[in-house]
C-alpha positions as CSV (number, residue, x, y, z in Angstrom):
1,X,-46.2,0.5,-2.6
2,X,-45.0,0.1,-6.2
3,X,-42.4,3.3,-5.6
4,X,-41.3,1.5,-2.4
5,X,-40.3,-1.7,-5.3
6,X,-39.0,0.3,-7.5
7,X,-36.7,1.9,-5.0
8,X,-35.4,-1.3,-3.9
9,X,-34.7,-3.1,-7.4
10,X,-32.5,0.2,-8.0
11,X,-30.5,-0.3,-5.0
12,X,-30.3,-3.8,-5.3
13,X,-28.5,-3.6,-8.5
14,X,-26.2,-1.0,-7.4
15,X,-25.2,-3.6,-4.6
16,X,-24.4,-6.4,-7.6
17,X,-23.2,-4.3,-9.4
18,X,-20.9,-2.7,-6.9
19,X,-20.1,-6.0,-5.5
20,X,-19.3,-7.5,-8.9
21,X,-17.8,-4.3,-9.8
22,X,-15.2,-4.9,-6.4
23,X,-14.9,-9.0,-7.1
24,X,-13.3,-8.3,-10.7
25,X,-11.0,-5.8,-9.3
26,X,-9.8,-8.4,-6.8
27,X,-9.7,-11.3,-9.3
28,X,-7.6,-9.5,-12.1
29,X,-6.5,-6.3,-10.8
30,X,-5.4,-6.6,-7.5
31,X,-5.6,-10.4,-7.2
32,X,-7.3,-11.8,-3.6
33,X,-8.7,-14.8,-3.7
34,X,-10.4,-14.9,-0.2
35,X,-11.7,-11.4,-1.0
36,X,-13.1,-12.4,-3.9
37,X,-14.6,-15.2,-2.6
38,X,-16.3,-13.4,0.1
39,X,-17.9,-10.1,-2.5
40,X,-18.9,-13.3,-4.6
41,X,-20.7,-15.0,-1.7
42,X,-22.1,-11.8,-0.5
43,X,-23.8,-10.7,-4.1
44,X,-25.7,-14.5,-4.5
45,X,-26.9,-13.7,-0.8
46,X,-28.3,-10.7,-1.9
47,X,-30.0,-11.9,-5.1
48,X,-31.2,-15.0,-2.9
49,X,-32.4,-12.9,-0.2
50,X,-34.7,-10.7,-2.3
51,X,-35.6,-13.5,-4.7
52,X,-39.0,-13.5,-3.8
53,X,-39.6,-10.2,-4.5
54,X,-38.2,-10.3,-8.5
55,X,-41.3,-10.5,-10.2
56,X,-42.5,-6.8,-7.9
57,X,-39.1,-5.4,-8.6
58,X,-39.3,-5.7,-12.6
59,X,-42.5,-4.4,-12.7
60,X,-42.2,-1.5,-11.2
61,X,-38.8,-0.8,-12.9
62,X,-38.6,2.5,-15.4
63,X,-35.1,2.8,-16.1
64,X,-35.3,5.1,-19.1
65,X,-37.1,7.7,-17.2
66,X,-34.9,7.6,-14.3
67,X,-33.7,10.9,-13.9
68,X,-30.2,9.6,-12.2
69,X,-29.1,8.9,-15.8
70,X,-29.2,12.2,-16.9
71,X,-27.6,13.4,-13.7
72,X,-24.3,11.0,-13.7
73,X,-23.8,11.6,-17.7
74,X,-23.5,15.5,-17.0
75,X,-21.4,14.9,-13.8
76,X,-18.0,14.9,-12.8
77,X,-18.2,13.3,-9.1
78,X,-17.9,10.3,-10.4
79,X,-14.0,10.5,-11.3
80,X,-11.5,8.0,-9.9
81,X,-8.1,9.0,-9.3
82,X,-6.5,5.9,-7.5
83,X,-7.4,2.4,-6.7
84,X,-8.3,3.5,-3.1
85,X,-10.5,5.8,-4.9
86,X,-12.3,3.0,-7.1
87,X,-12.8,0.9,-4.3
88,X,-13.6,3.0,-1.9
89,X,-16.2,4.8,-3.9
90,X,-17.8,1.2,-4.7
91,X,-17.9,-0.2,-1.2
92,X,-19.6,3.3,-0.2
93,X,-22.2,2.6,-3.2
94,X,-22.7,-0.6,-1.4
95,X,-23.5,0.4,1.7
96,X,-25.6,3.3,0.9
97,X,-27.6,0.6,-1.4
98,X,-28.0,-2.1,1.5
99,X,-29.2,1.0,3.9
100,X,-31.9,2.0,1.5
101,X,-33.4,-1.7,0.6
102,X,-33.6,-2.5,4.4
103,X,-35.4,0.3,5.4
104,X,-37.5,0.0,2.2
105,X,-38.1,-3.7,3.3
106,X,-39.6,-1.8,7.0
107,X,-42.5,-0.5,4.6
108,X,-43.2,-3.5,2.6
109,X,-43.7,-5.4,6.6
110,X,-40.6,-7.9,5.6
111,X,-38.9,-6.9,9.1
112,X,-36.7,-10.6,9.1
113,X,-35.6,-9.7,5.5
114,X,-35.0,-6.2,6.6
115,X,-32.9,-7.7,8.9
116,X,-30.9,-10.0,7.3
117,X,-29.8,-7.1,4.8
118,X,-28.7,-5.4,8.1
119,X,-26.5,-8.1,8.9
120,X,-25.1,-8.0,5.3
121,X,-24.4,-4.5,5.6
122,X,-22.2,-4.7,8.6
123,X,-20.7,-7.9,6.7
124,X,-19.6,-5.4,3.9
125,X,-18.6,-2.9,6.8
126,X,-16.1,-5.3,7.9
127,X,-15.0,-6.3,4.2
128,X,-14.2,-2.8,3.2
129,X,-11.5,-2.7,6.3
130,X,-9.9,-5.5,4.9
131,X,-10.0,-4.3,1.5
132,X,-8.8,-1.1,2.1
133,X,-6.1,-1.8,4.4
134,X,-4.9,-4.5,1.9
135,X,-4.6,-1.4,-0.6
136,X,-3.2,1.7,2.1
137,X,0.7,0.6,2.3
138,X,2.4,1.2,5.5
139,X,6.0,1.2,5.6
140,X,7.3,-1.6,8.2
141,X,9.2,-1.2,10.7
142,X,12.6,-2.6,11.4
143,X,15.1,-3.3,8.8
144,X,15.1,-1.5,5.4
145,X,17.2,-3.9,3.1
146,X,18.8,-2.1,0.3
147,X,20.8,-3.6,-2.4
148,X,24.8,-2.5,-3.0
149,X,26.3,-5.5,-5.4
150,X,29.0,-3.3,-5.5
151,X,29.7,-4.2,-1.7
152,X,28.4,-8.0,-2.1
153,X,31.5,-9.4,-2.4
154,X,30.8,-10.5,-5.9
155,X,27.3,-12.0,-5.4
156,X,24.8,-10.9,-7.4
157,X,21.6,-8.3,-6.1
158,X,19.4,-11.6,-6.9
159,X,21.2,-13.6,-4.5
160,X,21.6,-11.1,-2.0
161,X,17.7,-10.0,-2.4
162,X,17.0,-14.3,-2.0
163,X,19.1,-14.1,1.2
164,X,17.4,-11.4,2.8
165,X,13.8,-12.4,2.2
166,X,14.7,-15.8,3.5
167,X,15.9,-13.9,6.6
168,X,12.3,-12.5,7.2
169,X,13.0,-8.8,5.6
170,X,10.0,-7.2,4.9
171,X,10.7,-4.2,2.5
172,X,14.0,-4.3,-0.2
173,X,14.8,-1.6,-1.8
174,X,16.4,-2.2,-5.3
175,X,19.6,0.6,-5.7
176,X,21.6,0.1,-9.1
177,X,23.7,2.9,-11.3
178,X,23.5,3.3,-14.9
179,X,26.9,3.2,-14.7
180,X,27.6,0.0,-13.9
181,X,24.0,-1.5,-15.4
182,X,21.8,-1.3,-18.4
183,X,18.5,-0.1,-17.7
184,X,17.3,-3.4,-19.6
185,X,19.4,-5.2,-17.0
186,X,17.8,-3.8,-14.2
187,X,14.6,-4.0,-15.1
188,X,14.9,-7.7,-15.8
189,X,16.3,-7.9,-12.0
190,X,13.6,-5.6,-10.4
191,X,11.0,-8.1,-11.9
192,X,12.9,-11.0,-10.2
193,X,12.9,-9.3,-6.7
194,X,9.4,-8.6,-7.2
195,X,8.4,-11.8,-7.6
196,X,10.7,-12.5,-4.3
197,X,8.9,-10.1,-2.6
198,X,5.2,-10.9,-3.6
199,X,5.5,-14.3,-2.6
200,X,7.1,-13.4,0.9
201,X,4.8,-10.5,1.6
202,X,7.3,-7.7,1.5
203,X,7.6,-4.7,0.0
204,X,9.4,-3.9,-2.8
205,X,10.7,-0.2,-3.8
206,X,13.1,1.3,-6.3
207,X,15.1,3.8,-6.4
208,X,15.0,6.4,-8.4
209,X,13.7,4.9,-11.6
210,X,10.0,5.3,-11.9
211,X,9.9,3.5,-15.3
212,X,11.7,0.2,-13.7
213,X,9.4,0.9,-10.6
214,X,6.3,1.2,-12.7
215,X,7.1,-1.9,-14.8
216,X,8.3,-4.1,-12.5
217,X,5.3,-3.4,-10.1
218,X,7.0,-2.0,-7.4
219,X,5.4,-0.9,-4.4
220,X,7.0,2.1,-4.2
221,X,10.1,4.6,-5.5
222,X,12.8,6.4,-3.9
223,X,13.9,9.6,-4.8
224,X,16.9,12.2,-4.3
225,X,16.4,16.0,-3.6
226,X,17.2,16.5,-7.0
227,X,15.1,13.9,-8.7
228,X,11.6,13.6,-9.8
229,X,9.4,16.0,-7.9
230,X,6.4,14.0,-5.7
231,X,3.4,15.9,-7.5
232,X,5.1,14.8,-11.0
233,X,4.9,11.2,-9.4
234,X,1.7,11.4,-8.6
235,X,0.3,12.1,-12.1
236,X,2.0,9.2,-13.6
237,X,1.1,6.8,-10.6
238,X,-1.2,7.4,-7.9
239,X,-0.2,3.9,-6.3
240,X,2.9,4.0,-5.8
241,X,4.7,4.3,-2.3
242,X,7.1,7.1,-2.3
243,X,10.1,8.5,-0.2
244,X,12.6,11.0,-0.2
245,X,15.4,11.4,0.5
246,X,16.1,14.3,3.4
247,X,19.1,15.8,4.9
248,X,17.5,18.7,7.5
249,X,14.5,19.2,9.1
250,X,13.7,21.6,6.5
251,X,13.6,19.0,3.8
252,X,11.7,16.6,5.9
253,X,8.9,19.1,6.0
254,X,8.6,19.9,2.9
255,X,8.6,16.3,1.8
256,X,5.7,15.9,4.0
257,X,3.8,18.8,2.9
258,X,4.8,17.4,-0.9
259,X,3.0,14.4,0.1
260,X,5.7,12.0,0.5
261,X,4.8,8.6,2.0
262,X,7.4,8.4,4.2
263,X,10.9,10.1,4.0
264,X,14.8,9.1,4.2
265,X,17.2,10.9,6.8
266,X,20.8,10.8,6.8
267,X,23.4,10.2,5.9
268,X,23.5,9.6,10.0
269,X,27.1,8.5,10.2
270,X,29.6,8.4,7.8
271,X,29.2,6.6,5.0
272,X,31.0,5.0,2.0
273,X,28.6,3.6,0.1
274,X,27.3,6.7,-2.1
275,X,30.1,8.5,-3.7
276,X,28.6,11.8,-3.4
277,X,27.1,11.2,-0.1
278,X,26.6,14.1,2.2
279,X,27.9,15.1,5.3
280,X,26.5,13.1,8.4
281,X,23.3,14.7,9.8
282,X,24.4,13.4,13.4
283,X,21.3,11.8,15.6
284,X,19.8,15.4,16.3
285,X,17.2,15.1,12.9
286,X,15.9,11.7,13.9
287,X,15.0,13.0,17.1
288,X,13.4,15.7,15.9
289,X,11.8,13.5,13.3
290,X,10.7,11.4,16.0
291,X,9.2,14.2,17.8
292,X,7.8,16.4,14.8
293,X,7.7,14.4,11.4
294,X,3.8,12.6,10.6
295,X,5.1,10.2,8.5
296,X,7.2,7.5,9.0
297,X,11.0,7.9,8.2
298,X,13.5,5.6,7.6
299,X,17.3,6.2,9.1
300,X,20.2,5.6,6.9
301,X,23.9,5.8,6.3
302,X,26.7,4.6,7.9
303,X,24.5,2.4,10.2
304,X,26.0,-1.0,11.7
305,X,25.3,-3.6,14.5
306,X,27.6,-1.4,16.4
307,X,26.4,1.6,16.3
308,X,22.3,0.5,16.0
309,X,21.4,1.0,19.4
310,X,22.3,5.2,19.1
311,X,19.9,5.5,16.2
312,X,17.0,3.2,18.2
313,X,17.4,5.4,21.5
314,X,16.4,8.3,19.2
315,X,13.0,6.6,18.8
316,X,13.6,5.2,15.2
317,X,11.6,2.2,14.0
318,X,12.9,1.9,10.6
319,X,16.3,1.5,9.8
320,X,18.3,1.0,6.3
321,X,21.1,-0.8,6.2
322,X,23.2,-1.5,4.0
323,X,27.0,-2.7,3.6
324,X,26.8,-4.5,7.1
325,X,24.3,-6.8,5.4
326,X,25.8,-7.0,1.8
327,X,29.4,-8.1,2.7
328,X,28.4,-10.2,5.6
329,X,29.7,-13.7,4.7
330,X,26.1,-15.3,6.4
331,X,23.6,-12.7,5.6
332,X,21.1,-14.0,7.3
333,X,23.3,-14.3,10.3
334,X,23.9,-10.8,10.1
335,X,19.8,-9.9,9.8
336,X,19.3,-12.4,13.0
337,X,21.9,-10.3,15.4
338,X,20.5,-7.5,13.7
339,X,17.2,-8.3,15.2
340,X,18.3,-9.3,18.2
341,X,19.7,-5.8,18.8
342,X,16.2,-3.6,17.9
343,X,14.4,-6.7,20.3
344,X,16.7,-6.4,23.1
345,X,15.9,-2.5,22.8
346,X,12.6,-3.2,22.6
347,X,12.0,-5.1,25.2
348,X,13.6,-2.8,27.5
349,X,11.8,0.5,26.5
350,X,8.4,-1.8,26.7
């Protein structure tokens, strides 16, 4: 009986440890109060749970001979390449920990406490979805704000950003030229928008920049065919939300294959807003996007209130645009018949 203790004092200090591992990570690193809260809760149950049992469990403890040690020190399973990774890997340690003690607990005749560990387990279960999905960024749907000050009739990307948060826009992305903008100067405005953005909920991503995106804490970058490749991204930031931009079906599938988290297609119509903007792709690549692409992808270029019903029938969700929301006098007038077009479609193709 003293193995069966000292198998459950191992595994219940993989389940503190793990769940005090996961509450710092949401208190400092990815701050969630109500997660936090929860993990916290969860480890005193534990500790109260098995209380009785303390004096059993530190007896029969022999740490130093434990041959996990050795094992873990000359291993490399233990890596963490992401955040998803980190907490993934700890909820999984967890679980595994919770399974052991409660059929341990079967042995030792403590069926209620055996039990109650069950129902903790499932507890966890359910905290690792929200966890998780909390980390895993999806792209919404709907309007993809993107900043042009150059077409905001003299307001500034702050004030237009403001304006379209207030609206109900749920991803901005921030798109500035060197040309017309220190870097300093943008960085100073991406930090602004993402502190916009954090406290409406909505996604924030740059583009092209992976310094200002990686400073500023963006959720995520945009890039050109001919900028950073998505592997080189990767080593510098496994985080960050990426997209690319994509003129032909060709493109789009090797920006999926790359690993891109969702990709850019157009220009759709013509477009004035990029000087060295491509030739319109037509409607043909979203609905072959639609029909063929695994990832979500966002249409883009030339798109206005008039013409935003051709791009939804093509089975498009997201949609960027641009000018018709920049040099709007009321922006979020604009955003509301905006919406009011994608519902109207919606509703009828429900």
């Amino acid at each position: 009986m003293n193995n069966v203790y000292r198998i459950i004092d191992a595994n219940v200090n993989r389940i503190s440890e793990g769940l005090r591992t996961l509450e710092d990570f949401f208190r400092f690193a990815s701050p969630d109060n109500q997660l936090d809260e929860k993990l916290r809760n969860l480890r005193h149950l534990v500790r109260e749970a098995l209380k009785e049992f303390d004096g059993l469990m530190i007896s029969s403890r022999e740490s130093l001979n434990d041959n996990g040690l050795i094992l873990s020190q000359s291993s490399d399973i233990d890596r963490r390449s992401s955040r998803k990774e980190f907490v993934s890997a700890n909820f999984k340690r967890i679980e595994e920990a919770l399974r052991s003690v409660e059929e341990n607990l079967k042995l030792t005749g403590k069926n209620d406490k055996s039990k109650l560990i069950e129902s903790i387990r499932f507890s966890v279960y359910e905290l690792e979805k929200q966890a998780l999905s909390k980390l895993i960024k999806n792209l919404p749907t709907g309007i993809y704000c993107i900043t042009a000050e150059e077409f905001s009739k003299g307001r500034s990307n702050l004030f237009v950003a403001k304006e379209m948060i207030s609206a109900g826009i749920k991803v901005i992305q921030y798109r500035e030229k060197e040309e017309r903008k220190s870097r300093k100067v943008m960085l100073e405005e991406c930090r602004e928008i993402r502190k916009m953005t954090l406290d409406a909920g909505a996604f924030f991503i740059v583009n092209d920049y992976l310094d200002i995106a990686l400073l500023s804490d963006a959720d995520g970058i945009h890039c050109g065919q001919t900028d950073l490749l998505v592997s080189d991204i990767r080593q510098l930031s496994s985080d960050l939300m990426i997209g690319v931009s994509t003129e032909t079906p060709e493109q789009g599938e090797k920006a999926v294959s790359d690993g891109a988290d969702y990709i850019g297609i157009g220009p759709v119509f013509k477009t004035g807003t990029k000087k060295d903007a491509a030739e319109p792709v037509g409607l043909n690549y979203l609905k072959y996007a639609a029909e063929n692409i695994k990832i979500p992808f966002v249409a883009i270029g030339g798109i206005k209130e008039h013409n935003l019903d051709q791009v939804l029938r093509t089975g498009t969700s997201s949609i960027a645009i641009i000018t018709d929301i920049t040099e709007a006098n009321d922006i979020k007038a604009k955003i509301s018949a905006l919406n009011k077009v994608i519902d109207k479609y919606n509703k009828i193709t429900e």
